[in-house]
C-alpha positions as CSV (number, residue, x, y, z in Angstrom):
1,X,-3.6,-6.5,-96.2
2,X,0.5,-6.0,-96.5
3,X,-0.1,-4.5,-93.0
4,X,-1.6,-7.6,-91.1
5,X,0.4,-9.9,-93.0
6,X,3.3,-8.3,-91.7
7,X,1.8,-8.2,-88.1
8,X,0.9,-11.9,-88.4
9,X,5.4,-12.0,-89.5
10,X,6.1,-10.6,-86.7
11,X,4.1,-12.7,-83.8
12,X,5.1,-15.8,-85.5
13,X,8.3,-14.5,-85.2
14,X,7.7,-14.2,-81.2
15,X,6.3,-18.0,-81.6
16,X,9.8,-18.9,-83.5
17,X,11.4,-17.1,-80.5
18,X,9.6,-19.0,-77.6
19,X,10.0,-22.8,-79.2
20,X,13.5,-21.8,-80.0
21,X,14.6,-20.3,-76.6
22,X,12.7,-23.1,-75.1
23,X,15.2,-25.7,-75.9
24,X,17.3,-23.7,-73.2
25,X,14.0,-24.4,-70.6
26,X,13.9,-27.8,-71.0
27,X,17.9,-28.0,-70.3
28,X,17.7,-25.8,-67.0
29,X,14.5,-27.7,-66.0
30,X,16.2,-31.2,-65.5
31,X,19.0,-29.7,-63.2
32,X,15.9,-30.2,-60.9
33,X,13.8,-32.9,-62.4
34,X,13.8,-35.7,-64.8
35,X,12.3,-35.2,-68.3
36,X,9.5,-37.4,-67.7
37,X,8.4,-35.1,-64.7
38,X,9.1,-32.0,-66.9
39,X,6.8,-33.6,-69.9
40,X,4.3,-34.3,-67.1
41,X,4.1,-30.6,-65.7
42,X,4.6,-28.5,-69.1
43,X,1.7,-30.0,-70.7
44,X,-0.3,-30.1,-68.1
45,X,0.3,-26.1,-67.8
46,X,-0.3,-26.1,-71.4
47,X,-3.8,-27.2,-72.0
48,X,-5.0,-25.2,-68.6
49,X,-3.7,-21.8,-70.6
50,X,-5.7,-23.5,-73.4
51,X,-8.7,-23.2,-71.6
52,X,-9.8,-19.6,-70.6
53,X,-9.2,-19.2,-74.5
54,X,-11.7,-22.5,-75.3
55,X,-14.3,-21.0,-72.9
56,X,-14.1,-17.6,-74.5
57,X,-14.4,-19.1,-78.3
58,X,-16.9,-22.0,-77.0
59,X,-18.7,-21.4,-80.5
60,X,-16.9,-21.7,-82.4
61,X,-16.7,-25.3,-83.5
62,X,-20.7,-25.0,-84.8
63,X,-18.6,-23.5,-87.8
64,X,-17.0,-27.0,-88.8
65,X,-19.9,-29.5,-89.8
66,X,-17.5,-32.4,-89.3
67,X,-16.9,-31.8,-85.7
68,X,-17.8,-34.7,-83.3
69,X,-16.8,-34.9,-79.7
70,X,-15.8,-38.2,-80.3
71,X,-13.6,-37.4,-83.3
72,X,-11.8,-34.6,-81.2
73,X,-11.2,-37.3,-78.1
74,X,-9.6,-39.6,-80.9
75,X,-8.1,-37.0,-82.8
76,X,-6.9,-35.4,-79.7
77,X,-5.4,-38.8,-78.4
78,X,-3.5,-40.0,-81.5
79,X,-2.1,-36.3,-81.3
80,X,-1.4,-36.6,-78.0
81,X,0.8,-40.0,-78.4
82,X,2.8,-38.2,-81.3
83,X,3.5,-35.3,-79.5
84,X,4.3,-37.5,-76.6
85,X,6.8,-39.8,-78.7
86,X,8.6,-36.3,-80.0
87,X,8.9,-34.2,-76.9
88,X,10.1,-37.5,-74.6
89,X,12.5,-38.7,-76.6
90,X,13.7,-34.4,-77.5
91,X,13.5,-34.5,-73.6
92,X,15.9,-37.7,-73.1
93,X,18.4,-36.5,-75.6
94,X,18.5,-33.1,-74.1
95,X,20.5,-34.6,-71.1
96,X,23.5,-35.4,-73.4
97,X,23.4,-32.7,-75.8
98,X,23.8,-28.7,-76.0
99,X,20.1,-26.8,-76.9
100,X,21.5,-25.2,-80.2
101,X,22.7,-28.5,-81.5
102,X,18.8,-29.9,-80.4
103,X,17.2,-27.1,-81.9
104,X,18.7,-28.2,-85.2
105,X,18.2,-31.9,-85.1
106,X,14.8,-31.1,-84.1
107,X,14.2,-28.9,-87.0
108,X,14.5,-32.2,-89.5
109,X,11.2,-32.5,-89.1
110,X,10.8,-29.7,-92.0
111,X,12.6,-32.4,-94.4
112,X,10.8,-35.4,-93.2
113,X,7.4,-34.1,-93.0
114,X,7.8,-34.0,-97.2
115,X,9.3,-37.2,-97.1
116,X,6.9,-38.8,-95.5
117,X,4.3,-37.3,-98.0
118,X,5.7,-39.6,-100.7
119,X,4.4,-42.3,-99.0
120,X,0.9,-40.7,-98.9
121,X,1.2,-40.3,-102.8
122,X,2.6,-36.8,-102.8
123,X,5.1,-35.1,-105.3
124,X,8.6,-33.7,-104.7
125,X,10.4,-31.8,-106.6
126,X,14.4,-31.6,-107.2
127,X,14.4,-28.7,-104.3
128,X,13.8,-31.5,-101.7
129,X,16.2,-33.3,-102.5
130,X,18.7,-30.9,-102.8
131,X,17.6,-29.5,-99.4
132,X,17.6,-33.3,-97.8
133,X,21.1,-33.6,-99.5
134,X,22.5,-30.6,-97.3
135,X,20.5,-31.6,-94.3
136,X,22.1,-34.5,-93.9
137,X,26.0,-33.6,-94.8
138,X,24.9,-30.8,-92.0
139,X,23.7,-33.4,-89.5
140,X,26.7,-35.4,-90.1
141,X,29.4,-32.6,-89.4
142,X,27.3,-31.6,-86.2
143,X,26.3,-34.7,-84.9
144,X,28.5,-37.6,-86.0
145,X,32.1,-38.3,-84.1
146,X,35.4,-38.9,-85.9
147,X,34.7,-42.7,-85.0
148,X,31.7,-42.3,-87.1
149,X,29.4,-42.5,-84.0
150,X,26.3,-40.7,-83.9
151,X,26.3,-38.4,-80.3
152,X,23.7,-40.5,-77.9
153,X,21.9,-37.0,-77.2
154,X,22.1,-36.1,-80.9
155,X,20.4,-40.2,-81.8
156,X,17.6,-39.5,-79.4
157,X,16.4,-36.1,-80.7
158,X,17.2,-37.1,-84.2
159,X,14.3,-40.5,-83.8
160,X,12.2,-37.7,-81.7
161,X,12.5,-35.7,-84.8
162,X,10.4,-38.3,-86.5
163,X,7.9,-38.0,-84.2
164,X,7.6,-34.2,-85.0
165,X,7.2,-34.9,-88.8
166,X,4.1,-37.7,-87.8
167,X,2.9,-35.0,-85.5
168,X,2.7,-32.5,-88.2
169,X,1.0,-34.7,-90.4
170,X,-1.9,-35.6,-88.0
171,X,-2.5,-32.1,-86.4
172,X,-2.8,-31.4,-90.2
173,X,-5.4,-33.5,-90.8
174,X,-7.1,-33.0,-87.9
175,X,-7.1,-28.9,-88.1
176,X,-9.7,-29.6,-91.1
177,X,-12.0,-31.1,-89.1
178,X,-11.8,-30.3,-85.6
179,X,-11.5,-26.8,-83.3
180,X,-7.5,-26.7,-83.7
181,X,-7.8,-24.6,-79.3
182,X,-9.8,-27.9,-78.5
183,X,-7.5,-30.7,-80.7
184,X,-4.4,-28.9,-78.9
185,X,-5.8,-29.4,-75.4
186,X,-6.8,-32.9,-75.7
187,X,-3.3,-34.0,-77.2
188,X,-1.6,-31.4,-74.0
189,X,-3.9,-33.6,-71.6
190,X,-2.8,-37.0,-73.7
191,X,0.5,-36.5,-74.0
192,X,1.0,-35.7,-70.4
193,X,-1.1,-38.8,-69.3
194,X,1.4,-40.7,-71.2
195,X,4.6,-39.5,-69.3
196,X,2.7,-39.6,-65.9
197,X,3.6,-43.2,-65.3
198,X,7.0,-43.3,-66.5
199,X,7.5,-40.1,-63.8
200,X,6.6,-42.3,-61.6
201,X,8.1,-45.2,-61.8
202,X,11.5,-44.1,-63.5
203,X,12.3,-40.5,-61.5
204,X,11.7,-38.9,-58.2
205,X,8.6,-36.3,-57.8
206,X,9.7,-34.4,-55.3
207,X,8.0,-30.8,-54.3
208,X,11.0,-29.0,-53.6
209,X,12.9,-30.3,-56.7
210,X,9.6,-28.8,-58.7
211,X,9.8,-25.8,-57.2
212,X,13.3,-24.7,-57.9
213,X,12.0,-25.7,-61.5
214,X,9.4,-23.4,-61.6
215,X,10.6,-21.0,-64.0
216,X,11.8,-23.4,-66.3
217,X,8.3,-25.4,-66.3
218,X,6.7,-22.3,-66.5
219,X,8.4,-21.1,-69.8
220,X,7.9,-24.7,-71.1
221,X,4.5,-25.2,-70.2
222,X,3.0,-21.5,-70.2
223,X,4.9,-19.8,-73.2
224,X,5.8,-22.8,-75.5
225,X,2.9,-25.0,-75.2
226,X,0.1,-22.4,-74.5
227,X,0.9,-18.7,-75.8
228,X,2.9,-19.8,-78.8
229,X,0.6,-22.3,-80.3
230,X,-2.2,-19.5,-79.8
231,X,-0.3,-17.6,-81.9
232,X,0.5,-19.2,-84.7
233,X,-3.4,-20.7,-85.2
234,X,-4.3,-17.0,-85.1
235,X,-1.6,-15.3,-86.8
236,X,-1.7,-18.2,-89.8
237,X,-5.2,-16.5,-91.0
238,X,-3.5,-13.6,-92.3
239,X,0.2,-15.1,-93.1
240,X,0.6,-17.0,-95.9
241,X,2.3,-20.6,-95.5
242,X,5.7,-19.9,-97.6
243,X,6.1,-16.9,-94.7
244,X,4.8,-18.8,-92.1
245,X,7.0,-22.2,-92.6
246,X,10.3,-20.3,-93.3
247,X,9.7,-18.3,-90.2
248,X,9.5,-21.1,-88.1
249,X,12.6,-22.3,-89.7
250,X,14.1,-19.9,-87.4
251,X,13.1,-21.5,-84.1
252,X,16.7,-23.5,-84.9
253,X,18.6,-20.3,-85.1
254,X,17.1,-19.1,-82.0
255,X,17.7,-22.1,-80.1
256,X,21.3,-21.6,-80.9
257,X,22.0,-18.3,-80.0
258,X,19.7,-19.1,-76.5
259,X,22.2,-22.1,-75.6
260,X,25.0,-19.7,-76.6
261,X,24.2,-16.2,-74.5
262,X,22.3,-18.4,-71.7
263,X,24.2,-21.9,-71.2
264,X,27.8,-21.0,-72.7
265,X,27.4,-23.6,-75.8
266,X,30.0,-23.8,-78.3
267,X,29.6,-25.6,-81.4
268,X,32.8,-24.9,-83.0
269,X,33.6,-24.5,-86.4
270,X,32.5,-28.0,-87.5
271,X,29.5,-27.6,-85.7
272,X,29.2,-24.4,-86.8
273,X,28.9,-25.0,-91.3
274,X,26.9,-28.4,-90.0
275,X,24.2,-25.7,-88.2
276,X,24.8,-23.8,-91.8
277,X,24.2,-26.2,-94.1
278,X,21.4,-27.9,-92.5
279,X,19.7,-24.1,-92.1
280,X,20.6,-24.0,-95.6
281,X,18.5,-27.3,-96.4
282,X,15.5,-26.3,-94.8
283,X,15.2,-23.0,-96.5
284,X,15.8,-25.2,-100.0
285,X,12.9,-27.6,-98.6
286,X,10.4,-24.5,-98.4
287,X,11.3,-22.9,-102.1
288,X,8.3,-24.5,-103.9
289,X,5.9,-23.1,-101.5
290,X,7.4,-19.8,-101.9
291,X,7.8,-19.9,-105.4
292,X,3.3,-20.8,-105.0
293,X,1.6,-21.6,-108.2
294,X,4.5,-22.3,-110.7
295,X,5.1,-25.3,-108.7
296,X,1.7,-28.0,-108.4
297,X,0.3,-27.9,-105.5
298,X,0.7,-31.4,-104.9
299,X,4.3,-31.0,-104.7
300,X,4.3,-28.9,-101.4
301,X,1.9,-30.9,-99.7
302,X,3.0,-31.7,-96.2
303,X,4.6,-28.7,-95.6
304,X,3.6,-26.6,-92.5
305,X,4.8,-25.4,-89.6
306,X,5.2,-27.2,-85.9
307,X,1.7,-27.7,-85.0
308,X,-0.2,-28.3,-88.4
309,X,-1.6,-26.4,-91.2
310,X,-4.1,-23.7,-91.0
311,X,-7.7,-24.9,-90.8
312,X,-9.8,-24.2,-94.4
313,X,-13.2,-23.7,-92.1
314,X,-14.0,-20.2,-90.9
315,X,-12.4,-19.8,-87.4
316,X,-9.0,-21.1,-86.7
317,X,-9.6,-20.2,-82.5
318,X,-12.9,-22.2,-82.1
C-alpha cells in the first residue's frame, strides 16, 4: 500500500509540475494571441485528449446510480462557467504580471475554498485563520505598491482566484455524482464556448498568429488541461487528501521557479518573504487534514485539490 501511495506522490507531483510550469505557457502564448483566443484553443485541446480516455472507460458511469445525462450537461455547464470565470480573468491578469507572482495569487484559492465553507455551514479551526493571516500579509508584500495600490495583473488573478475556490466547490459536488472524465469534458467544451465570442469580437484570430503559438497552446491545452487532470482523478484513489492537497500546494512553487529559469522573473526580496509567507499559509490551511481524525471532519470540509475531491463511487476514470 506505502508503495502505490507513494507512486500516486509522485504523479501528482508531475500534475503540480504541469499546472505550475503552465503559468509560463499561458505568458509565451499571448506574445502571439490574445487570452480569449488562448482560453478558446486550450480547452478545446483539452476535452479532445479527454476523449480517447471516455471511449476507453465508456462503462464506467453504470457504477454511479445517480448519473443522468442531463445532470452531467448541467453539471458540466455550471462547471464550465466557473472554470471559465477563473482561467479568463488568470488569463487577463497574466498580461500585466510575472508567472511566479500568478502562480501564488492563484494558489488563494486553497484559503478561500475553506472560507467559503463557512457559508455552507462548515467548521474552521484556529489553523485557518492563522494560515489566512499569513496569506494575506504575503499577498500584500508581493502584490500591493508603496502607494498602497494593488498591481492591475495582481487584482485580476486575485478576483480569478475566487473563481478557482467556486470551481472547487462544484467539481466537488459534482465528482459524487457524475463520471469526473465526462464532467471534465463538458466544463472544457463549456468553458471554451464561453470565450469563443469574446475571441471574436475583442482580439484577432489570425492562423499564422496561432501557429507560432502552437507550443504554448499545446502545453496549455494537452498537458495542463488533459494529462494532468487524468492524473490526479486516477492517482487520488490511492493518495490520501492531506498528501494530495499539500502537493498541489507546490504548483505555486513551480510556477516560480518556471517564470525564473524560463522568462527571467525577479521577485526581489519583498516579493520574495510575500511568496514565503503566503506558501507558509497554505501549508497551515492544510494541517487539520493532515493531522486526520483528531480534528472533526467537518472542519476540513472544502478542502481539495484544483479540480475537486475524489469521487466516493467505485471508478474515479468512468
Amino acid at each position: 500500500m506505502q508503495t502505490r501511495t507513494l507512486k500516486s506522490d509522485s504523479l501528482l507531483l508531475v500534475a503540480a509540475f504541469i499546472w505550475g510550469t503552465t503559468f509560463v505557457a499561458q505568458r509565451k502564448g499571448m506574445d502571439h494571441i490574445g487570452p480569449m483566443t488562448y482560453i478558446v484553443l486550450r480547452f478545446l485541446l483539452g476535452a479532445v485528449t479527454l476523449v480517447p480516455l471516455i471511449l476507453w472507460r465508456r462503462n464506467g458511469v453504470t457504477k454511479n446510480p445517480g448519473y443522468t445525462k442531463r445532470f452531467l450537461l448541467w453539471g458540466g455547464a455550471l462547471g464550465g462557467l466557473a472554470l471559465f470565470g477563473g482561467t479568463s480573468f488568470q488569463q487577463m491578469g497574466l498580461q500585466y504580471t510575472t508567472a511566479g507572482k500568478a502562480g501564488f495569487v492563484t494558489s488563494l484559492y486553497v484559503v478561500l475554498v475553506p472560507l467559503m465553507g463557512l457559508v455552507l455551514g462548515h467548521r474552521c479551526g484556529r489553523s485557518l485563520w492563522i494560515g489566512v493571516g499569513l496569506a494575506v500579509t504575503g499577498l500584500y508584500l508581493l502584490s500591493v505598491t508603496e502607494s498602497f495600490t494593488i498591481a492591475r495583473g495582481d487584482l485580476l488573478v486575485l478576483v480569478g482566484a475566487f473563481f478557482w475556490a467556486l470551481h472547487v466547490q462544484v467539481i466537488g459536488y459534482l465528482a459524487q455524482r457524475a463520471a469526473p472524465l465526462r464532467i471534465a469534458c463538458v466544463q472544457f467544451i463549456v468553458c471554451a464556448a464561453l470565450a469563443l465570442p469574446f475571441a471574436f469580437v475583442t482580439e484577432k484570430m489570425d492562423v499564422s498568429a496561432i501557429r507560432d503559438a502552437a507550443i504554448p497552446i499545446l502545453y496549455g491545452g494537452v498537458l495542463s488541461a488533459g494529462i494532468a487532470f487524468t492524473l490526479q482523478v486516477v492517482c487520488q484513489r490511492t493518495s490520501p487528501p492531506s498528501h494530495a492537497a499539500i502537493i498541489m500546494s507546490l504548483e505555486t512553487v513551480f510556477a516560480a521557479l518556471a517564470g525564473w529559469l524560463v522568462l527571467g522573473e525577479r521577485l526581489g526580496l519583498r516579493g520574495l518573504i510575500g511568496c514565503v509567507l503566503m506558501l507558509t499559509g497554505l501549508m497551515v490551511v492544510q494541517l487539520p487534514p493532515l493531522l486526520g481524525p483528531r480534528l472533526d471532519s467537518r472542519e476540513t470540509a472544502g478542502h481539495g485539490a484544483k479540480m475537486g475531491g475524489e469521487p466516493p463511487y467505485h471508478d474515479p476514470l468512468g
